[in-house]
N, C-alpha and C positions, 0 to 999 in steps of 0.2 A: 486837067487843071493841076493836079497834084502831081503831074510830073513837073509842070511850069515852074513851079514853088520851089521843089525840089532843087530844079536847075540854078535858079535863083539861089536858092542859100548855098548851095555847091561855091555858085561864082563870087559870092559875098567873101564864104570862109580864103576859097585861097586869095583871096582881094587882101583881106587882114591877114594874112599868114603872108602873104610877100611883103605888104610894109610895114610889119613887125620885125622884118629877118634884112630891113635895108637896112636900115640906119645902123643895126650892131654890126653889118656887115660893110659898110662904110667905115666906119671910128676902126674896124680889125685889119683892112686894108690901107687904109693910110699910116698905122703902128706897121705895120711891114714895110711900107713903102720908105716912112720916115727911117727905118732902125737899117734899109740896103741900103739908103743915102749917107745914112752914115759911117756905114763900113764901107763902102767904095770910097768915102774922102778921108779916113783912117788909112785904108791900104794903100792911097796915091800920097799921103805926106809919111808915110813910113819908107815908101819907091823914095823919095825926094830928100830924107836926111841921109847925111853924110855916114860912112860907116868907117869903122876903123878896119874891117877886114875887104879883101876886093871883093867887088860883086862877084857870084859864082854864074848869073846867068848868060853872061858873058861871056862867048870864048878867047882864052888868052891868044894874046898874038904868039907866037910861036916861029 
């Protein structure tokens, strides 16, 4: 019987330890997610203006 118990508050505890560690683990995952979306469309309109020097990634025709 007292191992039943046991088992039970075992499954309880990590029941409350996973959905205490979602949701800060949500809100931390989308601030990541949100802060790459904005640096991949930072580095595609920095690709897209105009530069006064030629692009170097490019090889010159020759």
């Amino acid at each position: 019987m007292a191992l039943v118990i046991t088992a039970l508050i075992v499954v309880a505890v990590l029941a409350l330890a996973l959905a205490l560690a979602y949701l800060p683990m949500r809100l931390l995952l989308g601030q990541i997610a949100r802060n790459v979306r904005q640096f991949i469309e930072r580095q595609r309109e920095r690709r897209h203006a105009s530069r006064e020097t030629p692009d170097r990634r490019k090889a010159p025709l020759a």
